[in-house]
Structure formats: structure tokens, C-alpha cells
C-alpha positions as CSV (number, residue, x, y, z in Angstrom):
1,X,37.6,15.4,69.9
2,X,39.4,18.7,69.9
3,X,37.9,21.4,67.3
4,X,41.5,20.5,64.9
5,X,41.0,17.4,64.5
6,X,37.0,17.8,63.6
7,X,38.2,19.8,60.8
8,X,41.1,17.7,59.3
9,X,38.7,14.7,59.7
10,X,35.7,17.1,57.9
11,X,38.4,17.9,55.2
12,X,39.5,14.4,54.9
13,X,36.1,12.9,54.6
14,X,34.9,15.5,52.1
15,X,38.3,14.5,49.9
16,X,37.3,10.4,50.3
17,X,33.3,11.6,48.6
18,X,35.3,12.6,45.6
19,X,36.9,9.5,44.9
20,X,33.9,7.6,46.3
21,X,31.2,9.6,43.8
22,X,33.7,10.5,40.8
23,X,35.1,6.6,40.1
24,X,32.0,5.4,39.6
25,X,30.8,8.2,37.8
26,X,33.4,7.2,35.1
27,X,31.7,3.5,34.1
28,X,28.1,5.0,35.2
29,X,28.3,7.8,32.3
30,X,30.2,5.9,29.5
31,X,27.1,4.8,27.6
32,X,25.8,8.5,26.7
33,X,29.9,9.7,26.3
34,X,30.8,6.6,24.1
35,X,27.6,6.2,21.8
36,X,27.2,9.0,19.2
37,X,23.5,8.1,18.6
38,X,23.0,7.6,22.2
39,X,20.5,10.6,22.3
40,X,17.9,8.4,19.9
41,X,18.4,5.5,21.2
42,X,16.9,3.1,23.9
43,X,20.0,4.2,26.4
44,X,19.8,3.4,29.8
45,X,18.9,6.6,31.4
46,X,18.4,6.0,35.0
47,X,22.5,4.7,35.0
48,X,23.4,7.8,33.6
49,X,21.5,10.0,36.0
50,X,22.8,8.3,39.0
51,X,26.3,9.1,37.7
52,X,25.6,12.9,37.3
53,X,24.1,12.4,40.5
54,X,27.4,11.3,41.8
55,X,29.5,14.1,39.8
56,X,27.0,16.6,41.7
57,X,28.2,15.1,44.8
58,X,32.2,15.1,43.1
59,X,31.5,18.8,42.8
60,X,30.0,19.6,46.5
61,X,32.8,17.6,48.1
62,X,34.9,19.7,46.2
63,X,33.6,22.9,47.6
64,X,33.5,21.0,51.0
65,X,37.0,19.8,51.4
66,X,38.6,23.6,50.8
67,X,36.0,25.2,53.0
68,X,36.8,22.8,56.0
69,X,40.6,23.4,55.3
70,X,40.6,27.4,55.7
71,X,40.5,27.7,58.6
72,X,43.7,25.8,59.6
73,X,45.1,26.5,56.4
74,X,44.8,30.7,56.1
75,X,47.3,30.4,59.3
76,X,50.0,29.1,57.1
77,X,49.4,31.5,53.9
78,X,46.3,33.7,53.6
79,X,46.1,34.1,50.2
80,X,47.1,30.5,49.3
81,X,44.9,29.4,51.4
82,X,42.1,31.7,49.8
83,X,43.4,30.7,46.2
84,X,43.0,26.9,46.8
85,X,39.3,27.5,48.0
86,X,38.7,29.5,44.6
87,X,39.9,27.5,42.5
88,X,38.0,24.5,44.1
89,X,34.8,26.5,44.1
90,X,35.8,27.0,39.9
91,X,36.6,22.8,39.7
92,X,33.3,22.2,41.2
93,X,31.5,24.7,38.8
94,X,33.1,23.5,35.7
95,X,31.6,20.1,36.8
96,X,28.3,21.6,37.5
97,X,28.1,23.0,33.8
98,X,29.2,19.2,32.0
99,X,26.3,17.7,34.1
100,X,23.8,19.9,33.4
101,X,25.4,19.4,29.5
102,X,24.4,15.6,29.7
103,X,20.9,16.2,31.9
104,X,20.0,18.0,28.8
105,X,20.9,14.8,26.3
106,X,19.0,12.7,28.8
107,X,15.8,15.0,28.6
108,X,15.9,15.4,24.8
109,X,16.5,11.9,23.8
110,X,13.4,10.9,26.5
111,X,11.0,14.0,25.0
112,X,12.1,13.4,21.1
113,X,12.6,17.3,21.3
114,X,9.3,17.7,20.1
115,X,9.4,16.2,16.8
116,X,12.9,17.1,15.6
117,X,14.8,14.9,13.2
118,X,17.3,12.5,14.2
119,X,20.2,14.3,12.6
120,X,19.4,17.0,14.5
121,X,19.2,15.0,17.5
122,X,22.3,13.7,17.2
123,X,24.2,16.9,16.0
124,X,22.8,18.4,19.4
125,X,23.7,15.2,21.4
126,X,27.1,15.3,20.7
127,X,27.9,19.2,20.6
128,X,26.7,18.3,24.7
129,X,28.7,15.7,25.1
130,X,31.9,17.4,23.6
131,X,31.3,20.3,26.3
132,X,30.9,18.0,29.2
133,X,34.6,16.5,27.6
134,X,35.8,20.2,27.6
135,X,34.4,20.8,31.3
136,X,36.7,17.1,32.2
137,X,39.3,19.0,30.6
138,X,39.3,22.0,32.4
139,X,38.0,21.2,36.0
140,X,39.5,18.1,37.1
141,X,42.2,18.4,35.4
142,X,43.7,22.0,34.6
143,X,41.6,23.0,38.0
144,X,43.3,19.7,39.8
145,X,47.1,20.6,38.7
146,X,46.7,24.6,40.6
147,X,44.5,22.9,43.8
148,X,47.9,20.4,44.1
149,X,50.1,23.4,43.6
150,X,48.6,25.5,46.3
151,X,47.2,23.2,49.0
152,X,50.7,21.0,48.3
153,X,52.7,23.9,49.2
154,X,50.5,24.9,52.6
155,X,50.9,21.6,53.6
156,X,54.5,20.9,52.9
157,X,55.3,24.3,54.6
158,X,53.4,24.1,57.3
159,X,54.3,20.2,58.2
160,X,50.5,19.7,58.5
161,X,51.0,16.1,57.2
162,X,54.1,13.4,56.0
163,X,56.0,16.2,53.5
164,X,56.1,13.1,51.0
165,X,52.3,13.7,50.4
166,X,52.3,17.0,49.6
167,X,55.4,16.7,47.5
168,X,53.5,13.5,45.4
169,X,50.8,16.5,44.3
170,X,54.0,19.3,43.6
171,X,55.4,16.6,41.1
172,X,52.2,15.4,39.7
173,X,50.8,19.1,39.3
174,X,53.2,20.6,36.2
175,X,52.9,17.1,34.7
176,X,49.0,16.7,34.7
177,X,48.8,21.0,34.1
178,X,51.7,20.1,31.0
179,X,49.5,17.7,29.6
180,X,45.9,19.6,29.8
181,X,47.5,22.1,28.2
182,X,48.8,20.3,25.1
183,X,45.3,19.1,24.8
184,X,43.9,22.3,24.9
185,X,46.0,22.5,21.6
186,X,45.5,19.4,20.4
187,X,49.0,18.1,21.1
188,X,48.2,15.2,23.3
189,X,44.9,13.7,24.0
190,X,43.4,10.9,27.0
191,X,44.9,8.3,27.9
192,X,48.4,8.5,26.8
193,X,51.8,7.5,28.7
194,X,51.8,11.5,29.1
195,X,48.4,11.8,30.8
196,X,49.3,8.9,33.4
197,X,52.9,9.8,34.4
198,X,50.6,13.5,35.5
199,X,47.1,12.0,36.8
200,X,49.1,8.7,38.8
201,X,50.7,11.2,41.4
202,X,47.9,13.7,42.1
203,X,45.6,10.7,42.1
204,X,48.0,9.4,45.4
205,X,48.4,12.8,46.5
206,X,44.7,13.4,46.8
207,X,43.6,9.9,48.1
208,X,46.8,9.7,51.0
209,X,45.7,13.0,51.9
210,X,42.4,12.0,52.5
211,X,43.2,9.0,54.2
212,X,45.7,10.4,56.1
213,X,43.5,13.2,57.7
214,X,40.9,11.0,58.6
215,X,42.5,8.2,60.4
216,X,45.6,10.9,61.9
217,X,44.3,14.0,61.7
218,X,47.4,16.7,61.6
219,X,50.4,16.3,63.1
220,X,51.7,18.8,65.5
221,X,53.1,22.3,63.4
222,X,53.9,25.4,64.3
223,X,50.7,26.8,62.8
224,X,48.2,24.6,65.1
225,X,47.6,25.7,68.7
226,X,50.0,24.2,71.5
227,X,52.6,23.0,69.6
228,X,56.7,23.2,71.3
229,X,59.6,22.3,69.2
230,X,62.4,24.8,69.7
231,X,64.2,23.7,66.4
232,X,61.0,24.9,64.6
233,X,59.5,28.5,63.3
234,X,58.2,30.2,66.3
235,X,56.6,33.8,65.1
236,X,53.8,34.0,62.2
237,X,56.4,35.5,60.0
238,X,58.8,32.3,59.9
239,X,55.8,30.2,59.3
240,X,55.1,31.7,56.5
241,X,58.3,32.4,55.1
């Protein structure tokens, strides 16, 4: 197996762990996102760690699939290339921060907080919850719309992949960003026809491009070592035009 195709499998693997750790991480953490008194309750804490557990993982594969991609991908466009690992390193430490938000409700509501009262409890519970919401907010989805935008351009240009994969992620990018943003404002909230016509296509983008890299690898391109095709860019300076 040539060094090239080690990486675009290492990338595409690293892209499958997200969806393999982050979809059940959904159902697994829905008792302490959808019960207010969950903190002072009898909740079932051993489900909700495994799905931080999981979003820990979400976050490393995160990290993971950019650094893999780098390599190849700084050939294309340095500084997109650069930008896209940034900006998965941020996704991954906005997820970081709303796990260690809802460790902290499963350690208080298991310790009592040392004798506070349960209004308290609560109050805290929830202000936890609500930045773990606001971390969902910002890194898989605000951080998810620029990762499309930058790694769907380096892989349209450079022909790295089918151009209709990348261009599923250039669609779905301004839609998803469009709608994070009037949340931020309180315009539109989750789960609205809004929010799916953005998350459908970068949910495809992400998942074909994972598929795609582990069971083809990259196709031939005029960034990748050997490759002929007089109709294409030959010198460094097409490429990345």
C-alpha cells in the first residue's frame, strides 16, 4: 500500500469514528439534555458517560482526520489546507468544553454538592447543560459549515475525489452557517425545515467522503505524485489557481 493511499484511508477512517461515536452520542446523552431536574435525580449515569465518552472520541477524530489530510492537501493550497486543520482543532475543542460541561452535572448530581439545595442544584444543572447546547451550536455546526468550505474547495480543485462530493459540502456549508447564525440571534432554532435543508448536505458530504476515501482512496490529480493527463494543470501555480 503506497504512502497516498495510507493517508486518504487514515483520513477516511478518522471521518467514519465521527459518525460512528457522535450518532450515538445523540440518544446516549438525551436523558441529562432533556430532563431539567436530571442533576437530582436517580438518572442513569453510566449511559451518559459512555456518550461523552464517545463525543471525546467525535472530538479526536476530528483532530485526526485534518492532521492525516495535510499533508496531501497543503499541495493544493497551503493556507487552506492549514485553515481547515484550525478550525478542526477549534470543532474538537468546542466539544471538549460541552463534555467536560455535562461531566460536571454527572459529578454533582452523584456527590449532592455537598449539601446544597435542590434549587440550586438544578439552577447549576441547567446553566451546564445550556453551554454544552451553546458548544453544539458553535462546533459542529458554525465550526462544520467553514471545515466544508475549506476542505470542499481543496478537494473540488484538486480533483482529489468525485467533484459532486465536495460540491454536496459547498451547498450545504452557507445553508447550515445561515442557520447557526440566526440562532445565535434567536431567529431560528433545532430542528426546523431550515436546519435540515443545511445539516442533510454536509451530513452526505462528510459521510461519502469518508466512504469514499476508504474504500478508493484518491483518484489520480495533478497534486499527487505520478500523475499524466496533458489536458490537466501541470506547474504548482495552475494547481492552485
Amino acid at each position: 500500500m503506497s504512502s497516498l493511499r495510507k493517508t486518504a484511508l487514515v483520513g477516511g477512517l478518522f471521518y467514519l469514528v465521527t459518525f460512528a461515536s457522535s450518532i450515538p452520542a445523540v440518544f446516549l446523552l438525551n436523558p441529562v439534555l432533556s430532563d431539567p431536574n436530571y442533576i437530582i435525580g436517580a438518572g442513569p449515569d453510566g449511559q451518559v458517560v459512555l456518550g461523552l465518552f464517545l463525543d471525546l472520541v467525535n472530538a479526536l477524530a476530528c483532530i485526526g482526520s485534518a492532521v492525516a489530510l495535510f499533508s496531501v492537501l497543503k499541495r493544493q493550497h497551503e493556507g487552506f489546507a492549514l485553515g481547515f486543520v484550525t478550525t478542526r482543532i477549534f470543532e474538537a475543542a468546542v466539544i471538549i468544553v460541552g463534555v467536560l460541561s455535562l461531566l460536571t452535572v454527572v459529578t454533582l448530581r452523584g456527590s449532592g454538592a455537598a449539601g446544597a439545595d435542590e434549587a440550586t442544584l438544578v439552577t447549576v444543572g441547567q446553566a451546564l447543560v445550556a453551554t454544552r447546547d451553546w458548544t453544539f451550536l458553535i462546533g459542529p455546526s458554525v465550526m462544520a459549515s467553514l471545515n466544508a468550505v475549506l476542505l470542499g474547495t481543496l478537494m473540488y480543485r484538486s480533483r482529489l475525489v468525485p467533484r459532486v462530493i465536495p460540491a454536496l459540502g459547498l451547498i450545504g456549508a452557507p445553508l447550515l452557517l445561515s442557520w447557526a447564525i440566526g440562532t445565535f440571534f434567536g431567529i431560528s432554532e433545532g430542528g426546523t425545515v431550515w436546519h435540515l435543508i443545511g445539516l442533510v448536505p454536509i451530513f452526505v458530504w462528510e459521510l461519502s467522503l469518508g466512504i469514499y476515501l476508504v474504500v478508493k482512496g484518491f483518484r489520480p490529480s495533478p497534486i499527487t505524485p505520478g500523475f499524466v493527463d496533458s489536458g490537466s494543470p501541470s506547474t504548482s501555480q495552475d494547481v492552485a489557481a
